[in-house]
C-alpha positions as CSV (number, residue, x, y, z in Angstrom):
1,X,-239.9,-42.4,-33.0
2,X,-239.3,-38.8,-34.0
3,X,-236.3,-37.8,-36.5
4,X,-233.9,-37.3,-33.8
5,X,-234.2,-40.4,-32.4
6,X,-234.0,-42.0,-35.5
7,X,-231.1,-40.4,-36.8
8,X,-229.4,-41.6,-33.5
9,X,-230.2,-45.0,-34.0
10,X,-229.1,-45.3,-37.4
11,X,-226.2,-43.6,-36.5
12,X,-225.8,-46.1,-33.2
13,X,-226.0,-48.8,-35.4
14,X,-223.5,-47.8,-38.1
15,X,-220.9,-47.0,-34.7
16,X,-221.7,-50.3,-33.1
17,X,-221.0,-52.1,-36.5
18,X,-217.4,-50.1,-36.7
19,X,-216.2,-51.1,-32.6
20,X,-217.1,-54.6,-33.4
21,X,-214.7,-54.3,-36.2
22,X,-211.7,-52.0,-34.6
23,X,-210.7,-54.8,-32.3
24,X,-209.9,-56.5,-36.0
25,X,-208.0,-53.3,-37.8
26,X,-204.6,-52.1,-37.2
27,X,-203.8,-49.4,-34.6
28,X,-204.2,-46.6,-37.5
29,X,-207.8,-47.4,-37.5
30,X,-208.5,-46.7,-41.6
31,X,-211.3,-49.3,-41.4
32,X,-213.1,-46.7,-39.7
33,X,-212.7,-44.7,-43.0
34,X,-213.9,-47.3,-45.6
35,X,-217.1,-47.9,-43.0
36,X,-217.5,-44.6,-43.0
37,X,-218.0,-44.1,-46.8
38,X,-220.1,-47.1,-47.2
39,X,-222.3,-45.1,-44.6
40,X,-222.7,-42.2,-46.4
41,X,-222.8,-44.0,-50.0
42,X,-225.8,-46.2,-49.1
43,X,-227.7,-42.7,-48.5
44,X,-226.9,-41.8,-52.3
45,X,-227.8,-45.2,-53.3
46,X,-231.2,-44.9,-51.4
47,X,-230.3,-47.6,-48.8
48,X,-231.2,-45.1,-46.1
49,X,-232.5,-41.8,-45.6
50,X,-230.9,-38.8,-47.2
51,X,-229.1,-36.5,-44.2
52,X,-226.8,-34.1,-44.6
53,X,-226.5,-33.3,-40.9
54,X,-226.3,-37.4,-40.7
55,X,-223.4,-37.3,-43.3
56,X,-221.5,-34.6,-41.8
57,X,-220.9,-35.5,-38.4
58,X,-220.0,-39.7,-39.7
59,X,-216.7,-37.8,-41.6
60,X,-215.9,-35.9,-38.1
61,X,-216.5,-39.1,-35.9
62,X,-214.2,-40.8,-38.2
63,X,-211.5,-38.4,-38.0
64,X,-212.1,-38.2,-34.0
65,X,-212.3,-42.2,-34.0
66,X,-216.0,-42.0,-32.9
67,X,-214.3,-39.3,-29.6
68,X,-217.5,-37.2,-30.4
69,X,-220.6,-37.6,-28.7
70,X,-223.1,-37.7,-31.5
71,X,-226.1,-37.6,-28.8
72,X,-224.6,-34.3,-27.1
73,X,-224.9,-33.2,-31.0
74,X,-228.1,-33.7,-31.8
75,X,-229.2,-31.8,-29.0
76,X,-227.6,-29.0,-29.7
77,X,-228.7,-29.1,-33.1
78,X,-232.4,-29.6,-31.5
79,X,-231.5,-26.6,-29.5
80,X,-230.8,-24.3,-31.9
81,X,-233.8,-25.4,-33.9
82,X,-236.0,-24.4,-31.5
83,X,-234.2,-21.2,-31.0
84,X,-234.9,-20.5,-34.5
85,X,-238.4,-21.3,-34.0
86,X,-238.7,-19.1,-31.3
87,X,-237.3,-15.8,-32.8
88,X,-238.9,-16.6,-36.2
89,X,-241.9,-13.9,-36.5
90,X,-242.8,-11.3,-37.9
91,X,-240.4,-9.2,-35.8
92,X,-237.7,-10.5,-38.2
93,X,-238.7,-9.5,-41.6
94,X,-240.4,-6.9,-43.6
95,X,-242.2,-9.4,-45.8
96,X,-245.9,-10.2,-47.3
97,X,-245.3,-12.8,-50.6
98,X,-246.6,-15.7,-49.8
99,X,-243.3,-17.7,-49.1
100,X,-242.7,-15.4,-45.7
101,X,-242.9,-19.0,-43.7
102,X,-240.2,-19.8,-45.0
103,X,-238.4,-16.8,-45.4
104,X,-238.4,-16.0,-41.9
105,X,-237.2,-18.9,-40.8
106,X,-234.0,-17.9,-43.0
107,X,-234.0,-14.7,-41.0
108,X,-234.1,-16.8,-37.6
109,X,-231.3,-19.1,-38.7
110,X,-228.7,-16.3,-40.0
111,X,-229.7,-14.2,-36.5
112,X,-229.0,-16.8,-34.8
113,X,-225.6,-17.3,-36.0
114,X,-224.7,-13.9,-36.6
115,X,-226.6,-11.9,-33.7
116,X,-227.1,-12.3,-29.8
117,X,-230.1,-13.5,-28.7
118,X,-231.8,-12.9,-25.9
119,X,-234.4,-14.8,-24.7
120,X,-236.1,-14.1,-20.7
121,X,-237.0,-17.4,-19.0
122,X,-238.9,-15.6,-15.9
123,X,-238.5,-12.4,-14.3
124,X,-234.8,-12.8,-12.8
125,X,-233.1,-15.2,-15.7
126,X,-232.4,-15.0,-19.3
127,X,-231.1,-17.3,-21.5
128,X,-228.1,-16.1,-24.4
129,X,-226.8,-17.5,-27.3
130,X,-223.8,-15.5,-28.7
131,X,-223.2,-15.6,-32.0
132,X,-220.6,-17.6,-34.0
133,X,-217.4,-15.8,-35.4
134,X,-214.7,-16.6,-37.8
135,X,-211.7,-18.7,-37.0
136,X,-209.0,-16.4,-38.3
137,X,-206.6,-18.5,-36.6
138,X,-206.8,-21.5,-38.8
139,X,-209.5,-21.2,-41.5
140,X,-207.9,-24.1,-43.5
141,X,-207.5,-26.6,-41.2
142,X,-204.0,-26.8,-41.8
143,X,-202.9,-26.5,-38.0
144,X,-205.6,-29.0,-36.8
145,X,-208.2,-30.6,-39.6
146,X,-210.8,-30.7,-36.8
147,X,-211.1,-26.8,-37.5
148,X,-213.2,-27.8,-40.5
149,X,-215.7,-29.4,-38.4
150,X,-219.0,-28.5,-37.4
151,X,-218.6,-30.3,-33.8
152,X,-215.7,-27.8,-33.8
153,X,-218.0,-24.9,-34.3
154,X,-220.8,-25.8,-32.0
155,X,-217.7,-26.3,-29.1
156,X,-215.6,-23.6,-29.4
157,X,-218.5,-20.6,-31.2
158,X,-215.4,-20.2,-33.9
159,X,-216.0,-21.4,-37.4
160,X,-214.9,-21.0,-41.0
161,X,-216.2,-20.4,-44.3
162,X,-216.7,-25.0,-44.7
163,X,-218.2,-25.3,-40.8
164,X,-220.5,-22.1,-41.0
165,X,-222.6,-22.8,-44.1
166,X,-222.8,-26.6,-43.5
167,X,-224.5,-25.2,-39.3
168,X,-226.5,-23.1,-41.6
169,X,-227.8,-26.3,-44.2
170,X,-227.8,-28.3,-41.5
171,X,-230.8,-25.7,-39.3
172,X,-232.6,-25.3,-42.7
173,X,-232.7,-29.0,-43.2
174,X,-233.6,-30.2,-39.9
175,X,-237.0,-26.7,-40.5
176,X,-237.6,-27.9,-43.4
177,X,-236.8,-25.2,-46.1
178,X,-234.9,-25.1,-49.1
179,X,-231.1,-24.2,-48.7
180,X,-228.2,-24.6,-51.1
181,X,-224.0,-24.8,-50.3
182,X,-222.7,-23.3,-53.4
183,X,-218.8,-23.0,-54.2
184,X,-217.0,-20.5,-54.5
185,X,-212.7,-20.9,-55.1
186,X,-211.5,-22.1,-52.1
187,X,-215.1,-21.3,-50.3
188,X,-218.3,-22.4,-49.9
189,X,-221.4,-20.5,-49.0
190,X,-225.1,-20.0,-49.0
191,X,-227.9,-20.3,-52.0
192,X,-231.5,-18.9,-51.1
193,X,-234.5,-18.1,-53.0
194,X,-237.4,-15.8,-52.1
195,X,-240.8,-14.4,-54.0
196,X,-239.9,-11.1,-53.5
197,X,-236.4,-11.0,-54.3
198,X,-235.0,-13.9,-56.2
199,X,-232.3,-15.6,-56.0
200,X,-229.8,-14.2,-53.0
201,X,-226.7,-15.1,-51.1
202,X,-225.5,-16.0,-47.5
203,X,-222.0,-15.3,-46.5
204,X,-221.9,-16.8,-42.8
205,X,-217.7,-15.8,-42.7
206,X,-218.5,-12.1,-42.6
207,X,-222.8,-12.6,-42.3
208,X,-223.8,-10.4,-44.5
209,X,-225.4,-10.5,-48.1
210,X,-223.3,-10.0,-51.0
211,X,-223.9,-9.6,-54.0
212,X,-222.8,-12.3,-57.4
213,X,-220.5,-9.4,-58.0
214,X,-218.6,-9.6,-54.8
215,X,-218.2,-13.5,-55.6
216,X,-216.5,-12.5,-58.9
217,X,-214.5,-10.1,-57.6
218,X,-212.3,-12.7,-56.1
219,X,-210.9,-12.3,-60.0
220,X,-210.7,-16.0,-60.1
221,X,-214.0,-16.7,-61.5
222,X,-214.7,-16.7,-65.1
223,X,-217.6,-16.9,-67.0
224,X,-216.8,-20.3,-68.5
225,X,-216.3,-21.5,-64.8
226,X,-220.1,-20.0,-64.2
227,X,-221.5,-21.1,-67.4
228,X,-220.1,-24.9,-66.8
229,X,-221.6,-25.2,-63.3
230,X,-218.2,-25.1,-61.5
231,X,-218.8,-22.2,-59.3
232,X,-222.0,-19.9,-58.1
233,X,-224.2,-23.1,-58.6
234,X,-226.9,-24.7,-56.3
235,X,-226.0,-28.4,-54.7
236,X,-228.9,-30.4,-54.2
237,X,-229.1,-32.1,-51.2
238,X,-227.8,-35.4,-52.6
239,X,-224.7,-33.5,-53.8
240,X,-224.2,-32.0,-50.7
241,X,-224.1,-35.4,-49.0
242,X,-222.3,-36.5,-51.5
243,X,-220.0,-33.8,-51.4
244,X,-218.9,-34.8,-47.5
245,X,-216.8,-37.7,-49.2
246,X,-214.5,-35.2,-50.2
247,X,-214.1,-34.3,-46.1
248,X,-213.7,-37.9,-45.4
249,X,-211.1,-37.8,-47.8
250,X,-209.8,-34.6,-46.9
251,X,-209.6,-36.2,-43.3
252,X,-207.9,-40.0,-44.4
253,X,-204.7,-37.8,-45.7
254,X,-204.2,-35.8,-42.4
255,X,-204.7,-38.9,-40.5
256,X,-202.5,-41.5,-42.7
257,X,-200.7,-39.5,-45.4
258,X,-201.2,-39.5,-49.1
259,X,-198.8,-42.3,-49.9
260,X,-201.6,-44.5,-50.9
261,X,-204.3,-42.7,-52.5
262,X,-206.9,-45.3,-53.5
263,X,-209.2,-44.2,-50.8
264,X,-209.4,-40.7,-52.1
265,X,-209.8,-41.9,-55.6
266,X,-212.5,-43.7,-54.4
267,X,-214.1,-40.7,-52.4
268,X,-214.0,-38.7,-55.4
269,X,-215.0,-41.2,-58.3
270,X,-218.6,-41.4,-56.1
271,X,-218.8,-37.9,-55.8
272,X,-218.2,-37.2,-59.5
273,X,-221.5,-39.7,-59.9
274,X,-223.1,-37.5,-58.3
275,X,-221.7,-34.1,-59.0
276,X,-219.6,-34.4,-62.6
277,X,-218.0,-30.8,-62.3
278,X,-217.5,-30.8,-58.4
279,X,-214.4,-28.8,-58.8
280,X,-213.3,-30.3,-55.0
281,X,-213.2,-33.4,-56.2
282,X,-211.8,-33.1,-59.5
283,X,-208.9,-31.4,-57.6
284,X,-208.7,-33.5,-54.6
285,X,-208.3,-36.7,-57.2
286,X,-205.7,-35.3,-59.2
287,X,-203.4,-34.1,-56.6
288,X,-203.7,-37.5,-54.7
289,X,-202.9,-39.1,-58.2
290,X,-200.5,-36.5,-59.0
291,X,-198.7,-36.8,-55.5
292,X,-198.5,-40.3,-56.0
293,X,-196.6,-40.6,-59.2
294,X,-193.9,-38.0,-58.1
295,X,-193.6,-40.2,-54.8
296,X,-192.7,-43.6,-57.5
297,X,-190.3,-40.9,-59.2
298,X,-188.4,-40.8,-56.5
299,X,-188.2,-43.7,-55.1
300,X,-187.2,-45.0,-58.3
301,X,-184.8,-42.1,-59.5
302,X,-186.6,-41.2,-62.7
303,X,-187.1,-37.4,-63.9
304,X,-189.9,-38.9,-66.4
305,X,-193.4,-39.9,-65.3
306,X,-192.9,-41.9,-68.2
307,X,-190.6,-44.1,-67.0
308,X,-193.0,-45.8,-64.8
309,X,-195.2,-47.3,-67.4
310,X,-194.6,-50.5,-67.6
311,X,-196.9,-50.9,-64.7
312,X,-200.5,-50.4,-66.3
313,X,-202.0,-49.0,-63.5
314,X,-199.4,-46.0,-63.3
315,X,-199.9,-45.5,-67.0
316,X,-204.0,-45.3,-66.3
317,X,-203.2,-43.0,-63.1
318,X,-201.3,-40.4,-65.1
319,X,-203.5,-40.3,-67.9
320,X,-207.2,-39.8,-65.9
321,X,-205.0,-37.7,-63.9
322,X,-204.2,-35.3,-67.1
323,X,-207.7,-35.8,-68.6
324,X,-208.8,-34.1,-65.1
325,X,-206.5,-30.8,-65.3
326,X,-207.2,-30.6,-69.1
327,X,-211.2,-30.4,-67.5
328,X,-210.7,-28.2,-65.0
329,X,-208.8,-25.5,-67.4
330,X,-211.8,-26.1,-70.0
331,X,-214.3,-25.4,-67.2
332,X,-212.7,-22.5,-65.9
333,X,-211.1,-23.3,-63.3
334,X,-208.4,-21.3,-62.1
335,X,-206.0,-21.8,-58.6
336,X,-206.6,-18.6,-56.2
337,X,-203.7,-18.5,-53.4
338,X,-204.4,-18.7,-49.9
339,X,-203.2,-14.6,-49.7
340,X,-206.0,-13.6,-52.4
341,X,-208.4,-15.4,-50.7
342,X,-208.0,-14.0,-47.8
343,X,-208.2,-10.4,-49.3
344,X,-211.3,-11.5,-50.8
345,X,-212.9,-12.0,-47.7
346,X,-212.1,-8.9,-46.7
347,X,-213.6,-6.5,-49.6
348,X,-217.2,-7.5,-47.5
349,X,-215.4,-5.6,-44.6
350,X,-213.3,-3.2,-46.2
351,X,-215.9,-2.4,-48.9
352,X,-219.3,-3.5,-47.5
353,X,-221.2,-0.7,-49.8
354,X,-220.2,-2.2,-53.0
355,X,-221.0,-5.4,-52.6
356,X,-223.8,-6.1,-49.9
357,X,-227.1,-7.4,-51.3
358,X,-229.7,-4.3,-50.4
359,X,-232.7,-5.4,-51.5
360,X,-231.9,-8.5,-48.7
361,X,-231.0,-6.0,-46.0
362,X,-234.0,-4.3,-46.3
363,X,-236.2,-7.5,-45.6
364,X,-234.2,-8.5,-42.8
365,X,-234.6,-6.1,-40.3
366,X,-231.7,-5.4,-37.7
């Protein structure tokens, strides 16, 4: 049984296990959720295999409620495999370290997302893959959270700076190379090494190669935040898996709210196993906490969080939920606004000389 068809079966399995249980659940379905994380916690525990492409679309078929067709998925993630495969030569890339097998596979995956490709099939018909662009319409998710998603991407050919990198990992995974997601404030983005050139960076939002410096230009990176691992670091693979809790999370408080936040916590408490200064989930599990508190303020009339702690469990909430903030200010961490971000993006476009990675641009040939 080749990987495919494995992964498909696993996944069959792990949906067959949750429509046994939705006759069961109520009508909002959060079962789905909890089955959902126990899915992609028994690959961190080593009860399956590691998949990040596995991981990815469980968080988007529980926030469809399984209205994705996983199979039609694969294949087009098969597809585009082979389409890298194809284009992958030495037509791609200027290159002769020993590491050019993997290199120019690189070079097929970002031309495939960033470049028509042509390929003839006889002598009347071609086939054509455009290229995938960014979503400038809603690159938060704030209008519809299924803009995050990677099904999203493959449907529509618009993405954003979460969808974009995890189609990249996803291609590089399924070929075999090494890839990273690294974070960025509010962003996320590519991680590659090569012989020849070191250490280098993807940005699939703009595709292009920028340099570290354009990643600190966003003025809300600091060298403590760099220094402690909280930005411009490499996820593992087991990170990044571990990292798609934060989605499922992400995804539980557009579908039911954020008046109970013990799923959340629960997301982010197993990626912080994982990944102790993933600054997502630091963030996502003190705003939950935080959000939940104010909510008992109210409800109960009180201007003081202290006023709520007679119940123990309120008293523990508020103070992991200050030992987090008091964290993320000691690693760095400061809050960029949606505006800046956006303007961030656009010094790649506005100012590509400054910031675009040449010694990259000269092995990847146009």
């Amino acid at each position: 049984m080749n990987r495919i068809k494995f992964t498909i079966c696993i996944l069959g399995v792990f949906l067959s296990n949750l429509l046994c249980v939705k006759a069961q659940i109520d009508t909002n379905n959060q079962q789905l959720y909890y089955s959902t994380y126990n899915f992609i916690n028994s690959m961190l525990t080593n009860e399956i295999p590691l998949s990040f492409k596995d991981a990815v679309f469980a968080t988007e078929m529980a926030y469809s409620e399984n209205d994705i067709d996983v199979e039609d998925l694969y294949n087009e993630i098969d597809v585009l495999v082979r389409l890298v495969k194809v284009i992958s030569n030495s037509d791609l890339i200027t290159y002769e370290k020993k590491d050019k097998d993997i290199v120019v596979k690189h070079a097929g995956i970002f031309r495939v997302m960033n470049d028509s490709v042509i390929i003839p099939l006889d002598s009347i018909h071609v086939f054509i893959h455009s290229p995938y662009t960014y979503d400038f319409d809603d690159p938060f998710g704030q209008k519809d959270w299924s803009s995050m998603f990677v099904s999203k991407l493959l449907e529509t050919g618009k993405g954003n700076c979460h969808s974009l990198p995890y189609l990249y990992k996803i291609l590089a995974d399924e070929l075999e190379i090494p890839c990273y997601l690294s974070f960025a404030p509010n962003h996320i983005y590519i991680k590659s090494f090569s012989e020849q050139t070191g250490w280098y960076n993807t940005e699939l939002t703009s595709g292009t190669f920028p340099v570290d410096a354009w990643i600190m230009a966003s003025g809300y990176i600091s060298i403590n935040a760099i220094r402690n691992g909280l930005y411009m670091d490499t996820l593992s693979t087991k990170q990044a898996v571990a990292n798609c809790l934060i989605d499922l999370a992400h995804g539980y408080q557009q579908k039911f709210g954020r008046e109970n936040p013990d799923f959340v916590i629960k997301c982010c408490n197993t990626v912080l196993e994982y990944h102790p200064v993933n600054v997502n989930a630091m963030l996502t599990k003190a705003e939950a906490q935080k959000h939940y508190i104010d909510l008992q303020m109210k409800k109960q009339n009180m201007k003081k969080a202290e006023g709520l702690f007679a119940d123990t469990i309120i008293a523990e909430m508020y103070s992991d939920m200050e030992q987090t903030y008091v964290q993320l200010h000691q690693l760095g961490y400061r809050r960029m606004p949606e505006r800046m971000y956006m303007e961030w993006i656009s010094l790649l476009k506005n100012e590509p000389s400054k910031y675009i990675d040449k010694s990259i641009q000269t092995v990847q040939k146009k």
